[in-house]
N, CA and C atoms as a LAMMPS dump frame, in Angstrom:
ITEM: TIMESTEP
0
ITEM: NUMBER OF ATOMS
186
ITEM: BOX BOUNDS ff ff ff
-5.0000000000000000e+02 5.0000000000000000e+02
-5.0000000000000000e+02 5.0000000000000000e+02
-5.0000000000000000e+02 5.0000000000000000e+02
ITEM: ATOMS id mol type element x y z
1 1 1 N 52.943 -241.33 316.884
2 1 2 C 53.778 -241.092 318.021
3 1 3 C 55.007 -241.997 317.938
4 2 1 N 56.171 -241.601 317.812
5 2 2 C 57.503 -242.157 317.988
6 2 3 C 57.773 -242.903 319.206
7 3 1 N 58.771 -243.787 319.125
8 3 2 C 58.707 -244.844 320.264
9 3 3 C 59.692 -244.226 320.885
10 4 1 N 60.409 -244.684 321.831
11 4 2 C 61.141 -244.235 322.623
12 4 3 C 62.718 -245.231 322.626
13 5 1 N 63.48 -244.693 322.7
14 5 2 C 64.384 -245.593 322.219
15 5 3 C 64.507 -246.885 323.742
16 6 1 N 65.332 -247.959 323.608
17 6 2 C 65.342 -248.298 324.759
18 6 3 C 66.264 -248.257 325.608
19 7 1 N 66.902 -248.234 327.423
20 7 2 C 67.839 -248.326 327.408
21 7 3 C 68.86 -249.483 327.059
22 8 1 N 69.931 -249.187 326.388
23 8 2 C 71.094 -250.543 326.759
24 8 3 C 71.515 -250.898 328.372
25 9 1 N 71.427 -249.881 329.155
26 9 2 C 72.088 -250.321 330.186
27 9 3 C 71.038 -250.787 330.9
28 10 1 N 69.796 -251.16 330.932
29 10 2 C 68.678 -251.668 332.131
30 10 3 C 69.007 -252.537 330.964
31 11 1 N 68.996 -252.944 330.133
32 11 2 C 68.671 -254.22 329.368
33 11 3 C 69.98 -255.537 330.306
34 12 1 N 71.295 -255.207 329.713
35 12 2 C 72.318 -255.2 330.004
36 12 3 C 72.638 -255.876 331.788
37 13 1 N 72.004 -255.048 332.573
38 13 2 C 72.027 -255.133 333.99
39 13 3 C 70.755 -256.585 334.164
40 14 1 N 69.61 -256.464 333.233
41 14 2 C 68.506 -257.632 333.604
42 14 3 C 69.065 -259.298 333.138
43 15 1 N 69.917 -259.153 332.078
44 15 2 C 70.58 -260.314 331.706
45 15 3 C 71.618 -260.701 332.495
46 16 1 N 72.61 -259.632 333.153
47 16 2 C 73.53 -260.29 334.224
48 16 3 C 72.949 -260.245 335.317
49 17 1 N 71.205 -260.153 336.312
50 17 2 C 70.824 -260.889 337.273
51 17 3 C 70.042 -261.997 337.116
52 18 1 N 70.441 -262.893 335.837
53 18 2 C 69.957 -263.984 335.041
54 18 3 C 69.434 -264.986 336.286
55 19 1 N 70.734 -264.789 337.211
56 19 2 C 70.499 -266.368 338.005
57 19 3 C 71.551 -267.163 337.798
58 20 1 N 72.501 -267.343 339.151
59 20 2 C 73.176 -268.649 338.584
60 20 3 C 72.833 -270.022 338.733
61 21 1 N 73.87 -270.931 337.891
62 21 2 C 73.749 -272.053 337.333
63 21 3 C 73.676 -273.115 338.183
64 22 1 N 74.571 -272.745 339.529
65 22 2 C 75.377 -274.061 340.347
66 22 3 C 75.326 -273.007 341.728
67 23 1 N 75.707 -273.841 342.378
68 23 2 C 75.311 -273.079 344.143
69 23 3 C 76.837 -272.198 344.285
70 24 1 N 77.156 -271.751 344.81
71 24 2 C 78.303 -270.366 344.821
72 24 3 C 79.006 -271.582 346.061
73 25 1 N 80.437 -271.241 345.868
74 25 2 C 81.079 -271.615 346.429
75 25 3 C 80.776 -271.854 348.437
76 26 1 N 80.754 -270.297 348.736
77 26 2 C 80.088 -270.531 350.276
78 26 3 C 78.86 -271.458 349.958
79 27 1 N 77.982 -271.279 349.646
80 27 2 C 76.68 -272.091 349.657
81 27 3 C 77.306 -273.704 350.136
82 28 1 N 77.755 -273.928 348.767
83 28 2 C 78.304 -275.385 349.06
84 28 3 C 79.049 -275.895 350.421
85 29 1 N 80.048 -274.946 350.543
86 29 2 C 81.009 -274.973 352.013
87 29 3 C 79.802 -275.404 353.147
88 30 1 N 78.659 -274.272 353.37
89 30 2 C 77.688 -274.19 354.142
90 30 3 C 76.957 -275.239 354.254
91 31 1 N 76.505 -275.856 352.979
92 31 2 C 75.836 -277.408 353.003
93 31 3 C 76.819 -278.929 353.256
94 32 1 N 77.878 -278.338 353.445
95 32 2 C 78.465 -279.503 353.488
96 32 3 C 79.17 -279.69 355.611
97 33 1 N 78.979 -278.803 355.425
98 33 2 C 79.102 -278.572 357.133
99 33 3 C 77.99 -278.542 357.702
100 34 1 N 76.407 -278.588 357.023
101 34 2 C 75.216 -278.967 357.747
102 34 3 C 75.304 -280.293 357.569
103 35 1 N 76.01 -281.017 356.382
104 35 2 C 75.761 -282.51 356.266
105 35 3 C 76.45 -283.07 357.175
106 36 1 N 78.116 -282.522 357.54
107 36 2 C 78.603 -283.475 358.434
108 36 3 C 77.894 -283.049 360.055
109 37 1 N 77.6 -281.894 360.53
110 37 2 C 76.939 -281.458 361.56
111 37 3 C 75.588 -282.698 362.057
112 38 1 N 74.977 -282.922 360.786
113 38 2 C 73.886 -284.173 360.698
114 38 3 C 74.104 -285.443 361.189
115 39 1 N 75.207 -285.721 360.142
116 39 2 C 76.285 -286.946 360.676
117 39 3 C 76.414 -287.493 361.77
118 40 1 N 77.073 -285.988 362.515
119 40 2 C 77.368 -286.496 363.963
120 40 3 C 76.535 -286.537 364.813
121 41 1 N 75.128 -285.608 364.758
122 41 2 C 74.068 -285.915 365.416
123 41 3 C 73.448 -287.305 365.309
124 42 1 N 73.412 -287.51 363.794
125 42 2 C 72.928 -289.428 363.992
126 42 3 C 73.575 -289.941 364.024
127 43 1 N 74.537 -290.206 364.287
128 43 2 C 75.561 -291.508 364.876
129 43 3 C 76.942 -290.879 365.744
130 44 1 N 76.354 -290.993 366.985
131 44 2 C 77.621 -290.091 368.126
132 44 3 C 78.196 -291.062 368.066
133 45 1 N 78.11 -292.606 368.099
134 45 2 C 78.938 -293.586 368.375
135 45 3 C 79.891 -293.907 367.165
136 46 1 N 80.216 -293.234 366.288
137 46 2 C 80.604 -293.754 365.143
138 46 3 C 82.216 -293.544 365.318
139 47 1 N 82.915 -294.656 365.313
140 47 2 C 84.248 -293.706 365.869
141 47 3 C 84.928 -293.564 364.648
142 48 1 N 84.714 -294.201 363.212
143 48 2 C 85.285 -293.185 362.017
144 48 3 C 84.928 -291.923 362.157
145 49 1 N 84.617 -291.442 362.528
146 49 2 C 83.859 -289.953 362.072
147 49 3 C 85.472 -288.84 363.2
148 50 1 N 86.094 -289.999 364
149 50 2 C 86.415 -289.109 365.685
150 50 3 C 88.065 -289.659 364.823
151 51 1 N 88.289 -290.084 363.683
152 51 2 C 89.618 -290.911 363.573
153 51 3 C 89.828 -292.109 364.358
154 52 1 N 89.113 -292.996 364.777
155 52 2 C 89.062 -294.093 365.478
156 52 3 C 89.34 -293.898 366.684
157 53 1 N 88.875 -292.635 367.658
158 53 2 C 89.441 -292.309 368.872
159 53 3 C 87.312 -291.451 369.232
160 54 1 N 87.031 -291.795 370.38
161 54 2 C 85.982 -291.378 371.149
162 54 3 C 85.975 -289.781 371.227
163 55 1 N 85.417 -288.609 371.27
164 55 2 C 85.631 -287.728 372.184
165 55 3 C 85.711 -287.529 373.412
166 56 1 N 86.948 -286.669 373.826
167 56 2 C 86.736 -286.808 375.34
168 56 3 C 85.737 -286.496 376.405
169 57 1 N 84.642 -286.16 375.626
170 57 2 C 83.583 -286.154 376.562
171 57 3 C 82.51 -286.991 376.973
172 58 1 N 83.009 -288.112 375.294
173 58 2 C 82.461 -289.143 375.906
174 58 3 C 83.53 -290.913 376.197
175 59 1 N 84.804 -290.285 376.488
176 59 2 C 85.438 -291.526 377.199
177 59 3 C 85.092 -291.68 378.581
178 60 1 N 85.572 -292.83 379.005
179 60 2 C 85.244 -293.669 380.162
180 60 3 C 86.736 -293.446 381.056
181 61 1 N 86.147 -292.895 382.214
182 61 2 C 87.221 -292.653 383.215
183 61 3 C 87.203 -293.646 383.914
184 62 1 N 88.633 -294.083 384.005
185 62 2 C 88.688 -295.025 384.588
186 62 3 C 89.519 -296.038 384.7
C-alpha cells in the first residue's frame, strides 16, 4: 500500500504556530501598568510616584 503524500501547507501552518519567544508588545504594556497600578496601591504616601506633589484627594484643606 502506497503512502500518501503529505501536506506542505498543514506542515507549514504547524511551524508558524511554533510559539513566541518574548511577550508581544501589548502583553508587556499590560504588565507594566499592573506593576505601576501595584506601586501605588503599596505606597499611597510616596510622593515620587505623584512628581513630588500629593493627590488632590489626598491634600489637606486648610
Amino acid at each position: 500500500m502506497p503512502f500518501k503524500p503529505r501536506n506542505p501547507y498543514a506542515m507549514a501552518a504547524r511551524q508558524r504556530n511554533a510559539g513566541a519567544h518574548e511577550q508581544s508588545e501589548r502583553a508587556r504594556r499590560r504588565s507594566e501598568r499592573q506593576a505601576l497600578q501595584q506601586q501605588l496601591r503599596d505606597n499611597p504616601q510616596d510622593d515620587s510616584l505623584y512628581g513630588g506633589r500629593q493627590p488632590a484627594r489626598n491634600r489637606r484643606q486648610g
